[in-house]
N, C-alpha and C positions, 0 to 999 in steps of 0.2 A: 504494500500500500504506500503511496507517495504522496504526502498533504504537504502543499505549499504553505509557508511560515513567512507572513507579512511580516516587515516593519515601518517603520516611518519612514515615506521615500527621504524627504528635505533632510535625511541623515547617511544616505547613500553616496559613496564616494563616485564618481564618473568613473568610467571605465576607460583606460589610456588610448589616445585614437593616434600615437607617436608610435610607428612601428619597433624602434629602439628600444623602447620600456613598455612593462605589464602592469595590471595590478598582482599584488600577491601576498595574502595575510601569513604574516611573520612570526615566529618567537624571537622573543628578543631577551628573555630572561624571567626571572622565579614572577610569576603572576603579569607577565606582559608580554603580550601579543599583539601586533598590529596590523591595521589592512595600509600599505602604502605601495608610490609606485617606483620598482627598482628596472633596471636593465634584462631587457630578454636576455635569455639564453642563447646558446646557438650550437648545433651538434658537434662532436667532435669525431674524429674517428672510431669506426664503430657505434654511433651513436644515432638517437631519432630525436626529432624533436612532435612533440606533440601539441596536438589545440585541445588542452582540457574541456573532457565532457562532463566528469564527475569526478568530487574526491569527498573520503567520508573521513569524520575522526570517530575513533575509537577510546577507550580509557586509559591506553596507555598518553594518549595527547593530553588528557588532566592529566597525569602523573607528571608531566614533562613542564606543564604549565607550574603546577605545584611546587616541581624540582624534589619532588617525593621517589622521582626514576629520573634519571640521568645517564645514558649509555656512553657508554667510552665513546669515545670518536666522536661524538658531537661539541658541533664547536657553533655559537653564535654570533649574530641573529643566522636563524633558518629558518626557509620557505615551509611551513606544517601543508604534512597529510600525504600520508604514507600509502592510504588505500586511494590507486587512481585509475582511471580509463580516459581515453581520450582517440582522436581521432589522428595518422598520422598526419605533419603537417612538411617535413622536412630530416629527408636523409641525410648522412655527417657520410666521409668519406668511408671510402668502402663497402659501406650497406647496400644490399642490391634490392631491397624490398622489405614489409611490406608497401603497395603501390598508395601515394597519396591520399588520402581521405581513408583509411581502411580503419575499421572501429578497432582498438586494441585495448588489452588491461595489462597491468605490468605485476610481473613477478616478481615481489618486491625482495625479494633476499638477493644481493649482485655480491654473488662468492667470489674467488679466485679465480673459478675455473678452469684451475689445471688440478686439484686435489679429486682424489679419488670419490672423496662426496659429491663434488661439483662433478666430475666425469661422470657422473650415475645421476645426475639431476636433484639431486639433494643443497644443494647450497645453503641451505638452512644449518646445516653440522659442517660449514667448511672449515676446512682445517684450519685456516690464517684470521675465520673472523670472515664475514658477511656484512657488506653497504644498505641502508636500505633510506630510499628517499622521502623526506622530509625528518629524517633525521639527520645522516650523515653528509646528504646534499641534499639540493632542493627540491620539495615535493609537488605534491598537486593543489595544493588549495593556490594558485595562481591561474592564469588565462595561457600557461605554455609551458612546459616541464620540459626537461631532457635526462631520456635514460637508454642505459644500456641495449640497443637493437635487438639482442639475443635473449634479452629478458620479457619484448613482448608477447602477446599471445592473441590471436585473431579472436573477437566475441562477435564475428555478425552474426544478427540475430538473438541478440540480447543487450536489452535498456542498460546504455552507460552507468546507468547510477546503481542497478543492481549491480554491475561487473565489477564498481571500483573496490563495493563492498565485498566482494566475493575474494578479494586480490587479499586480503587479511583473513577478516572475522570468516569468510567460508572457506579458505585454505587450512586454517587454524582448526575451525570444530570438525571438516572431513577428516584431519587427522589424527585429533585426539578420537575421532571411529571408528577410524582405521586400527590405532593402535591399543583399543579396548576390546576387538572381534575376534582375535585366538580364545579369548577368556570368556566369552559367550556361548551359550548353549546348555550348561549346567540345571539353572532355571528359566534361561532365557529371558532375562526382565535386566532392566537397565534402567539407572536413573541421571537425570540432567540437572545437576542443581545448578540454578540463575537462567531463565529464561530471559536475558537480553539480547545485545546485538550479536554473541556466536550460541548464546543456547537455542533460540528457537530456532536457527539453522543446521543445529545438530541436531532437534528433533525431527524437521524434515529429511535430514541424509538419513537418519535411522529409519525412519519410515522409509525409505527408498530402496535401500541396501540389503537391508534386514528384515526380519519379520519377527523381531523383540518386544517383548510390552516393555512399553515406556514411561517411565513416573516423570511426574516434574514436581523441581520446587522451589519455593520462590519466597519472596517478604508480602509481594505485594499481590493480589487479587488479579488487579488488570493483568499483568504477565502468565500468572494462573491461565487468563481467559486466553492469551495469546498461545499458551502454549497446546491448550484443548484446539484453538481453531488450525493449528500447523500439526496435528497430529498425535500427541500425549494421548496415552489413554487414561491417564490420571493426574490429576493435578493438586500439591497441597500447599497448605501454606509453612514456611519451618516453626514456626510456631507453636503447630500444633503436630511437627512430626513423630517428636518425642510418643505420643499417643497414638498414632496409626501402625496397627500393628502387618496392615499392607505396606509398608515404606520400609522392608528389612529385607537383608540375604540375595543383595542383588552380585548378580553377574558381574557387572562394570560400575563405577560411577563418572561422572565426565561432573567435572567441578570446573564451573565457570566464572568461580567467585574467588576462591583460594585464600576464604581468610581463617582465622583460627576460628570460628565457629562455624563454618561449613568445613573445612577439615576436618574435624571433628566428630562432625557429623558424616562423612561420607570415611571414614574411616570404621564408625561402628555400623554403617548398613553393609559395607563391600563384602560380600562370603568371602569362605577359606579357600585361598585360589583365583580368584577372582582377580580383577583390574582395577585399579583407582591411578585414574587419569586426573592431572591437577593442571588446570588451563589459566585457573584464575589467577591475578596477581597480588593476590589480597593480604600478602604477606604471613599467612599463617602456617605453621609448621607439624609435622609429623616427627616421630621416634622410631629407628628402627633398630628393634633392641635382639641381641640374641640371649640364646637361654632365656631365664625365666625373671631376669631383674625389672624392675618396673619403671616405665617412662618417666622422664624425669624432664623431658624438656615440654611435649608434648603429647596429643594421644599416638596409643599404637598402633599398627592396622594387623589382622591374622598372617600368621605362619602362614608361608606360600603364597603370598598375597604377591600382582603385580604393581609396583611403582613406580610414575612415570609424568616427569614436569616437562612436557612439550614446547620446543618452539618452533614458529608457523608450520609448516608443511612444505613438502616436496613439489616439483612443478606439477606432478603426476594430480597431483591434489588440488589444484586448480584448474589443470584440463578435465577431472571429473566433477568438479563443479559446476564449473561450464556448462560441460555437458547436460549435468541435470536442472541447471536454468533454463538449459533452449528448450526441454522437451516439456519445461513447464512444469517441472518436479520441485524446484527449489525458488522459493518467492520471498526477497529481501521485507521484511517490514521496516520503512525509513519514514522520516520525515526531513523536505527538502528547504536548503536554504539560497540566497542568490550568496557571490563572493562578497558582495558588499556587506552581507548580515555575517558572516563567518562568527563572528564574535557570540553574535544573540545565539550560533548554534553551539559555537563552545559554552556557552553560560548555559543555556538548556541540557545539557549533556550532562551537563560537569551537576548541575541540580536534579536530574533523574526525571524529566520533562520528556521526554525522549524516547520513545517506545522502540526500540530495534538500535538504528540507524540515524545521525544527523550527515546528509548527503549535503553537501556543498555543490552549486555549479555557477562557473563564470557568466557572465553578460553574454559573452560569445558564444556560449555554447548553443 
C-alpha cells in the first residue's frame, strides 16, 4: 500500500534545475540531517549513474541519526538511504549496459570482489569488509546516485518504490528464511517477532516458500492487523504472550526486534534444535553456556539450538525477491514521501508513525 504524506508546500525546497548540482538530504552528524543542494555525481569506471526512483530509510538511519550505530568507514556529511532503485541514466567507462532508462535496484553490499564470498555472490561476508551506499558513499535519498554497475539488478516490472525497499528490508528477512528452513519441519510452526518494515515481508516469503504456521508478535495491535492481512495465521500481542500457551516450541524464531526483551522471549519459545535467527538491532543479548552453569549475562537458549545474527543477504536473495514481487507474491507496505519532506519521513519513522516503509522519491522521479 503506498499513501502519499502531504506537507506544507511554502516549506518545500525547489528542486535544482542546474544540471551541475542535485538536491540530496544529508547526515551531517548526531541528530542533523539536511535537504541541500551539492554537486552531481558523475560515473567512474565501472560505474552507472542513476535518476532516483525510490529510496526508503530503514532503523538502522535512526541509529545513524542518533549516532547510537556508527559503522566504521563512514565518514561525514553523507548522502542517506541505502535502500535505492532508480532508472539508468548514464554509463562510467567500460560499462556496456544496462541500456538507458532501464529500471534497476542496487545490491547494496559493494564487496571486494575478488574474495571467495564475493566470487560466490555473497558480499555480504566479504573478507576485506563491504561498501554500502549512503553510508560509506552516497546514497539514494538525492535526484542521482552512482554505484557500482555490477551491483545492479534489472526490476522491470516492478514499482521503484517496492524494489528500493526490497534492496534491504527484503534481502534481509529472505534470508534470515533462508537460514531458519534446515530447522523446520519438526512442528513446523515458526514465529516472527516485530511485524515492521522486514517482519511482514518475512511473513509473506514464508507464506510463499513454505507451508509453516506462522505466529506473529508485536506491541502494537495495528501491526497485529498487518501481519493477519500478509499472511500470519496468528497474531498476538507480547504482552500477553507470556499466557498463550499456543506461542511455544517453535521451529525457528526470526527476531526483528533484537532487544533484550524479545531475546528473551524468542529464546524461551525456540524448541530443542530448533533456529533463533536474531535480525533485530535492539541491542539485546543471549548466553551460550556449556555444561550446566547458569547464565549470567543473559537468557539461554536449549542445547542444540541454532544461533545466528545475520547481515543483509546474498545477491541470490534479492533476485528471489524480485522474483516474488513481479509474480505479485510479495507487497511492500510503505508510506511515500517527496525529497523535499525527507525529514517529516525520518521524524515519522524514527516516532513509529510509519507502518512498513517510509519510501522517499525525488521531484524527478
Amino acid at each position: 500500500m503506498h499513501d502519499e504524506a502531504n506537507a506544507d508546500a511554502s516549506t518545500a525546497t525547489p528542486r535544482s534545475v542546474d544540471e551541475s548540482t542535485m538536491l540530496a538530504f544529508q547526515l551531517d552528524g548526531p541528530e542533523r540531517a539536511v535537504l541541500r543542494r551539492v554537486s552531481r555525481p558523475r560515473p567512474g569506471a565501472g560505474e552507472v549513474m542513476l535518476r532516483v526512483g525510490a529510496a526508503a530509510f530503514c532503523h538502522s538511519d535512526v541509529h545513524h541519526v542518533e549516532a547510537t550505530l556508527r559503522p566504521s568507514g563512514m565518514h561525514l556529511p553523507v548522502t542517506m538511504g541505502h535502500e535505492l532503485a532508480g532508472w539508468i541514466e548514464e554509463l562510467g567507462e567500460g560499462v556496456v549496459g544496462p541500456a538507458r532508462g532501464t529500471p534497476v535496484a542496487v545490491y547494496i553490499a559493494h564487496g571486494c570482489g575478488a574474495c571467495a564470498p564475493c566470487r560466490r555472490g555473497d558480499e555480504h561476508l566479504c573478507d576485506r569488509g563491504f561498501r554500502v551506499p549512503g553510508v560509506h558513499f552516497g546514497g539514494g535519498m538525492a535526484e542521482y546516485v552512482v554505484v557500482r554497475a555490477a551491483n545492479v539488478v534489472d526490476v522491470s516490472g516492478v514499482d521503484l518504490a517496492t524494489a528500493a525497499v526490497l534492496t534491504d528490508a527484503g534481502v534481509t528477512a529472505h534470508h534470515g528464511v533462508r537460514l531458519a528452513q534446515p530447522s523446520i519441519g519438526v512442528r513446523n510452526r515458526v514465529l516472527v517477532i516485530g511485524v515492521g518494515g522486514l517482519g511482514h515481508l518475512a511473513i509473506q516469503i514464508l507464506r510463499a516458500t513454505t507451508d509453516v504456521e506462522i505466529v506473529a508478535v508485536d506491541i502494537e495491535a495495528e501491526r497485529l492487523e498487518l501481519a493477519l492481512r500478509h499472511g500470519a495465521h496468528s497474531a498476538h500481542l507480547a504482552s500477553a504472550v507470556d499466557a498463550e500457551p499456543a506461542v511455544e516450541s517453535m521451529d525457528a524464531v526470526l527476531d526483528f526486534v533484537g532487544s533484550a526483551a524479545t531475546v528473551a522471549s524468542a529464546a524461551r519459545m525456540v524448541r530443542r534444535g530448533g533456529a533463533l535467527v536474531i535480525i533485530g538491532l535492539g541491542g539485546g543479548a543471549l548466553e551460550l553456556v556449556a555444561g550446566q552453569a547458569a547464565p549470567s549475562v543473559g537468557p539461554i537458549v536449549p542445547r542444540g539450538t541454532s544461533v545466528v545474527c545475520p547481515v543483509l543477504g546474498a545477491r541470490g536473495d534479492l533476485n528471489a525477491v524480485v522474483a516474488l514481487a513481479r509474480s505479485g507474491q510479495l507487497v511492500v507496505e510503505s508510506t511515500e514521501y517527496r525529497l523535499e519532506h525527507a525529514e517529516a519521513a525520518l521524524r515519522d519513522l524514527r516516532n513509529g508513525r510509519v507502518l512498513g516503509r517510509a519510501v522517499v522519491k525525488p521531484s524527478v522521479a
